[in-house]
N, C-alpha and C positions, 0 to 999 in steps of 0.2 A: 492571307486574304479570306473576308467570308464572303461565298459564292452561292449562289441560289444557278440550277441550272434546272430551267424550265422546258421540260419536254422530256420522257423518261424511256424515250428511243431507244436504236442501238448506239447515235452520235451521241446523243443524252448521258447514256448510261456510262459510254465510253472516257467519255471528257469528264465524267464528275467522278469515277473511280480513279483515273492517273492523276486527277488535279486534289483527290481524298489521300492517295497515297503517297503525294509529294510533301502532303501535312498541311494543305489548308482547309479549313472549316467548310465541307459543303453541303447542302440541302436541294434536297430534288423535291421537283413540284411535279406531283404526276394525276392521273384520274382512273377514277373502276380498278379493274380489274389487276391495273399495271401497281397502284397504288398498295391495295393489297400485298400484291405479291413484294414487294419492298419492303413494309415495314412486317413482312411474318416473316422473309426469309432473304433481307437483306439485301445488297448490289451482288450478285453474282455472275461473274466473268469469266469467257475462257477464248485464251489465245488460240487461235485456229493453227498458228503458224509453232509456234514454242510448246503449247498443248499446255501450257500452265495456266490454273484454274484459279480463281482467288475468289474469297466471299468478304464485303464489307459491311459491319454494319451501320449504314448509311442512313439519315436522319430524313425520311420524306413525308409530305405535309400533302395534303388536296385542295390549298388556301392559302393564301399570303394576309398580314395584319397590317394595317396601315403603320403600326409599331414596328415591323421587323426592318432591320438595316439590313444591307448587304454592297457590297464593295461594287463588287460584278454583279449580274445578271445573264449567264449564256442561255441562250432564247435556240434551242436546237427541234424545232418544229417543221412539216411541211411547210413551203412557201403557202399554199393553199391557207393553212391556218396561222399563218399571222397575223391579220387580221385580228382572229377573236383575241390573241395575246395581249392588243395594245389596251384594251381595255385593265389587263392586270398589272401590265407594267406600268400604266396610267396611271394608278391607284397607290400606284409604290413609294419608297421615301426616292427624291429625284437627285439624290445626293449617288446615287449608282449609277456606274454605266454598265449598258446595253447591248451585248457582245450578240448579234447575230446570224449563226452559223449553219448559211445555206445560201444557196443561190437565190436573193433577194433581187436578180437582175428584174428593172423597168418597178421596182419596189419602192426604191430606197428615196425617192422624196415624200414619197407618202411614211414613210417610218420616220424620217427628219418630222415633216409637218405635224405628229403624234407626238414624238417625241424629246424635240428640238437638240441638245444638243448630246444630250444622254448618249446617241445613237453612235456604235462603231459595226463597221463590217467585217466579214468574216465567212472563213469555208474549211470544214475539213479536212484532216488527212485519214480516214480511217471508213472503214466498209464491215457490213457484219449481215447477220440475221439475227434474230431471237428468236430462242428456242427453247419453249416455255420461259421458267424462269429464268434459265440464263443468257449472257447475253455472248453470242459467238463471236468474233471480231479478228480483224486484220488491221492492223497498220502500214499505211499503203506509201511504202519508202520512197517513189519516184514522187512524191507529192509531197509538199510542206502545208500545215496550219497557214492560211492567209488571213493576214490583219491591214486593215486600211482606215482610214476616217473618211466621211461620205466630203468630206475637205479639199482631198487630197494631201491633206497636210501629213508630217512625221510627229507626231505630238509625244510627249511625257509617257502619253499614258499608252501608247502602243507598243511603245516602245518596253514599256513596264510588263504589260501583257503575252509581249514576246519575251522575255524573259520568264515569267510562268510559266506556259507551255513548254519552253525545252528543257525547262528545270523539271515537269512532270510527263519526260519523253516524247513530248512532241515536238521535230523539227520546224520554227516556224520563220515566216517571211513578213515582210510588210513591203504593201504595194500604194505609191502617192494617187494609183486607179482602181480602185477595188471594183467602180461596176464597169471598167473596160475589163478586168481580169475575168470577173461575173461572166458578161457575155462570152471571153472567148471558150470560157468553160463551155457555156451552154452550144458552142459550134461541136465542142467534141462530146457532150456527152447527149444531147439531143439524137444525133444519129444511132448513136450507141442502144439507145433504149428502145429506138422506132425497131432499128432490125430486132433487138429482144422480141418484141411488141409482137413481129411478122413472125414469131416462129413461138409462141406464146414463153414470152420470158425462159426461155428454155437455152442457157448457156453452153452446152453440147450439143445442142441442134444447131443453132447459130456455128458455133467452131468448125460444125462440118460442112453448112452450104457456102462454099466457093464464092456464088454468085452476090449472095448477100452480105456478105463479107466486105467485097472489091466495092457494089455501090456503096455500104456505109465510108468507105476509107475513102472512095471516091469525092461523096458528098461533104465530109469532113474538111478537106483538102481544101475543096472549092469554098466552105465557107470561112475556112483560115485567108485564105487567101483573099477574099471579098474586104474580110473585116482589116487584114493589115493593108491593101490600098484607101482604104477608109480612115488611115490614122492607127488605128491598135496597135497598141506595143506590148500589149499583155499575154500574150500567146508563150505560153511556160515552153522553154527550150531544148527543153526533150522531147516536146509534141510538132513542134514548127521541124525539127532534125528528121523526126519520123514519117511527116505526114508532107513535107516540101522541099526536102533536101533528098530523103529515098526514095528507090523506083516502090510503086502502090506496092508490089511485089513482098516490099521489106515490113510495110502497116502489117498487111494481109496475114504472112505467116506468123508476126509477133502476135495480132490477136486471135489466130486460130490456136497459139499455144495456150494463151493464158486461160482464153475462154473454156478451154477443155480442164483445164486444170482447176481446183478447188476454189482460185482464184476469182473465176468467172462467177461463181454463185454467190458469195462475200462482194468483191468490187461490185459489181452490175446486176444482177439478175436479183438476186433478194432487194437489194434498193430499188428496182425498179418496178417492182412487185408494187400495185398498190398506191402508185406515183402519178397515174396517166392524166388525171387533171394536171396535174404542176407540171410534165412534160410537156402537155398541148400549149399549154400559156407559155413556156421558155418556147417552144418551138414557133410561136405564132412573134411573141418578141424578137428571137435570133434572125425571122425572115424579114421584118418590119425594119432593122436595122440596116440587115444584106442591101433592101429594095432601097431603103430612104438615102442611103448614101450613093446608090445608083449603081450598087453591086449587082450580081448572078450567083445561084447556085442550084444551077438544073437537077443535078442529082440529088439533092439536099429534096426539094419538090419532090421530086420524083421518089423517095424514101417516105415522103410523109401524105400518104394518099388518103381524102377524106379528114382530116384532122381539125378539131374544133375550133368553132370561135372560144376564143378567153370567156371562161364562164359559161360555155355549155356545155354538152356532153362529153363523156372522158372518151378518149379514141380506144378502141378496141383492146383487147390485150392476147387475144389471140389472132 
């Protein structure tokens, strides 16, 4: 396939190097300074977990031509800036589809209306920093690649999609709910970033307050729970076993291990670095859902103290 993957992140970078070295044709579209460092000194990767390092040399562009074809399009940006993307992918040849992979939840009809039927959805499996040029990364094994059409449908082509991904090592899934999947993401990884947030993104501080810990897994719990009497079937089955089948006890200490471990800075904390607009709007979305289906989640509230309207100020980061 030839893939254009717009956005030269660490999901960015991550997804167009395993999908360069499964042997399809890919081009990154990036900007400044990120761009530079691409075309002087390549995609450089390194496994956090394996410590194996690899340098591509990757074909990256600061412009797309109305001429260029491309098969795919993975659109790996904050939710905050998709927005300005639609104007590029609007400009594109519309024989491509539109892979975008991020929590789009309360998004995705305004990317349909953009981009009618182009559009599929999608979500990572993988966590990183960047560090300078390289890009440091984890693949995060209790999580698959998710693919959906905003349809619900199983179509050809996700199906095709999903076959790419685990051909260039990505376990993947397809959900006929992608934004029920979306939001239940957004129940557990919403708290997740508010406690970063209270301890300033600092993933061993976090692992060591108790307190803040028990409200996050607290608050988590309460809003699985809101969203599965509300209908939701999406809640991945090793998070509903952890967070509604174990006593808090069993959340608690699994995320005090990981967050102290390497893990914590890779998974959460470097992502969350830098994210606090796109956290505030999922968090004001995952509540507007909890409330409208005539759910509760006191703890959930009570983690997110002060938190903006959609579109204003980003909530604190320490």
């Amino acid at each position: 396939m030839r893939i254009l993957v717009l956005g030269a992140g660490v999901i960015g970078s991550v997804y167009a190097g395993k999908l360069m070295g499964a042997g399809h044709e890919v081009v990154m579209l990036a900007r400044g300074e990120r761009l530079a460092e691409l075309q002087d000194f390549g995609l450089i990767m390194a496994d956090s977990e394996s410590g194996e390092k690899t340098s591509l040399p990757i074909r990256a562009i600061g412009a797309v031509g109305a001429e260029d074809r491309y098969d795919v399009v993975v659109v790996a940006v904050r939710a905050m800036q998709l927005t300005s993307t639609l104007t590029v992918l609007g400009s594109m040849d519309d024989g491509s589809d539109v892979l975008f992979m991020g929590n789009t939840a309360g998004l995705e009809d305004q990317l349909v209306q953009a981009l009618g039927g182009r559009v599929l959805l999608g979500f990572p499996a993988a966590g990183g920093v960047q560090d300078g040029v390289t890009t440091r990364y984890v693949l995060i094994k209790q999580q698959k690649t998710m693919l959906g059409e905003p349809s619900g449908t199983i179509s050809p082509r996700t199906l095709r999609l999903k076959k790419v991904m685990e051909e260039a090592g990505f376990p993947a899934a397809i959900t006929a709910d992608m934004p029920g999947w979306l939001l239940a993401h957004a129940a557990f990884i919403v708290p997740m970033s508010y406690a970063l947030y209270k301890l300033g993104t600092d993933a061993p501080r976090l692992a060591a307050d108790r307190e803040t810990l028990r409200l996050m897994v607290r608050a988590t719990a309460q809003a699985f729970r809101a969203l599965q009497a509300s209908g939701n079937t999406e809640i991945p089955a090793n998070l509903r076993t952890l967070y509604l089948r174990l006593p808090a006890a069993f959340a608690v200490a699994y995320w005090r291990r990981v967050l102290a471990s390497p893990k914590g800075e890779l998974w959460f904390a470097g992502p969350t670095r830098g994210s606090s607009e796109e956290m505030g709007s999922l968090a004001h979305y995952l509540q507007a859902a909890i409330h409208g289906s005539g759910g509760d989640a006191p703890e959930l509230t009570r983690l997110l103290p002060g938190f903006p309207e959609p579109g204003g100020p980003s909530p604190s980061s320490t």
